[in-house]
N, C-alpha and C positions, 0 to 999 in steps of 0.2 A: 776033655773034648776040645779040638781047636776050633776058633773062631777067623772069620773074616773080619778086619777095618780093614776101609778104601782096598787099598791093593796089595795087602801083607795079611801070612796068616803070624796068627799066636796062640801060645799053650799054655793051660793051666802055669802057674807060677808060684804064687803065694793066695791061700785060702783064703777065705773071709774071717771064719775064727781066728786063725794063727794072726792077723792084722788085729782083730778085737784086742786079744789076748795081751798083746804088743802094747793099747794101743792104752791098757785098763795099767799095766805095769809102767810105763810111760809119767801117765796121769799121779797117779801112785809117789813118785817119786816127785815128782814137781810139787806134791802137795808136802812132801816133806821138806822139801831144799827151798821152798817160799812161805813156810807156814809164816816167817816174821815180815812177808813185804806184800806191799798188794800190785804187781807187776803187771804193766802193758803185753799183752800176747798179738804179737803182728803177724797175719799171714800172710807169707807169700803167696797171692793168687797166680794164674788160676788151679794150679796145679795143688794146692795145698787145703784148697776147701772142705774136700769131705775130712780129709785126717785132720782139719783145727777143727770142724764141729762134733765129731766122736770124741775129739782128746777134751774139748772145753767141760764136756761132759761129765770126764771125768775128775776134773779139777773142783776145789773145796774150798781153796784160799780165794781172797775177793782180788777180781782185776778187771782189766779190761779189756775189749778187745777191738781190733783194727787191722786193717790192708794195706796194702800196700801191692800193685803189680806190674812184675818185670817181665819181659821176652826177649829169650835167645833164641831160641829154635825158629819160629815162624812155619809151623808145619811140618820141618824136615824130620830123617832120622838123626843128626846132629846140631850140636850148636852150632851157631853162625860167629860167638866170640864179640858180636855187638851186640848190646847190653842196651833195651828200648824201654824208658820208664812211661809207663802208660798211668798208675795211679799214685801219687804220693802218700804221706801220711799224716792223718787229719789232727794226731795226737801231741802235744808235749812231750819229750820224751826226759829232756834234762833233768837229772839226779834221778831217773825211775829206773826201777829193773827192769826188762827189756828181754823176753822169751820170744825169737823167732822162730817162726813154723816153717821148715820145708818141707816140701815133698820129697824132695830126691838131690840127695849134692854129688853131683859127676866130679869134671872139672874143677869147682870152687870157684870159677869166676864170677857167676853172678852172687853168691855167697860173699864175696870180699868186697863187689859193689857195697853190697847192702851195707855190710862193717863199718867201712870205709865212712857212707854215708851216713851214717847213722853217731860214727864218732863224733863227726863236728855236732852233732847234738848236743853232746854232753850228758850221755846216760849215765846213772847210776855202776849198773853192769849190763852187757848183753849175752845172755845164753843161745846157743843155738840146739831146737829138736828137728830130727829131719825122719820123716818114715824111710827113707831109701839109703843109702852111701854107697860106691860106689868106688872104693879103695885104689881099687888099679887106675883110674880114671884122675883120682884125687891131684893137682899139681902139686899141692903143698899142706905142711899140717894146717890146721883151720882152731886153732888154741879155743874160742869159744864153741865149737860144738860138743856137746857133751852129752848128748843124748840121739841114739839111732835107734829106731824099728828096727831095721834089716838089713846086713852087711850086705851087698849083691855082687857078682860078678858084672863083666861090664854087658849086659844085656841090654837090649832095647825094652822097654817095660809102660805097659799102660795100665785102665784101670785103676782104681779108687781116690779117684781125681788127674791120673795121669793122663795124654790123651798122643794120640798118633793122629796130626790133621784135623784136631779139634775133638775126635771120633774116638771113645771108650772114656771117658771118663766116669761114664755112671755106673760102671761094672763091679761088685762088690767083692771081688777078687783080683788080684794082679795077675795078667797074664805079659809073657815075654814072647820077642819074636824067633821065628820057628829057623 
């Protein structure tokens, strides 16, 4: 069934289960790949909220968790390619493991922000989990991500923290524009 945000419509995309399913195999694996470390998990707000509190869920090994949030978009259907740091990070990261949350990496630019800044930290290691990718859109390999939900073609996509204008975030399925 398609829905209305503001002044676009959108179509079913990705289920709720097929996200759960995603989201339990995800979990799954990070409890094996950190069973020996007890790793910082930062989400990328705001887009990354509901997928770090399903995935933390799932998670076994002890850590902690934290935000951090960027803006590219500002409402539109694209990025804008300036990079607006609205919340830093509260945390230490030097010598820790370091699991970032995205929602969705297009581009890669704000993803290399973070790297980038997160380097002069001096972490341990940084992993990146993202529920979205976004391959065709991708500029460049991204060597720490190693964990995706959902290969996508280059759709516009809200829902399960994503949002078009602030507007679908709370929707428990991904839907794409029509």
């Amino acid at each position: 069934m398609k829905i209305k945000i503001a002044d676009l419509e959108f179509e079913p995309f990705i289920a709720a289960d097929e996200i759960e399913k995603r989201v339990r195999v995800i979990g799954a694996q990070l409890n094996v790949d950190f069973k020996n470390s007890q790793p910082v998990i930062v989400g990328v707000l705001n887009g990354s909220f509901i997928f770090i509190a399903d995935l933390i869920k799932q998670i076994t090994v002890p850590c902690e968790v934290t935000f951090t949030k960027l803006a590219s978009y500002y409402g539109g259907l694209s990025t804008t390619r300036k990079i607006r740091e609205d919340i830093d990070l509260s945390v230490d990261i030097e010598g820790r493991d370091v699991i970032l949350v995205e929602d969705i990496v297009e581009s890669g630019n704000t993803l290399h922000y973070l790297l980038d800044k997160f380097a002069v930290r001096k972490p341990k290691s940084v992993t990146v989990v993202s529920l979205l990718l976004k391959p065709a859109a991708l500029g460049q390999k991204i060597e720490e991500l190693k964990y995706v939900g959902f290969e996508i073609e280059n759709d516009y996509v809200i829902g399960y923290g994503l949002d078009y204008q602030e507007l679908g975030r709370n929707l428990k399925e991904i839907y794409r524009k029509v």
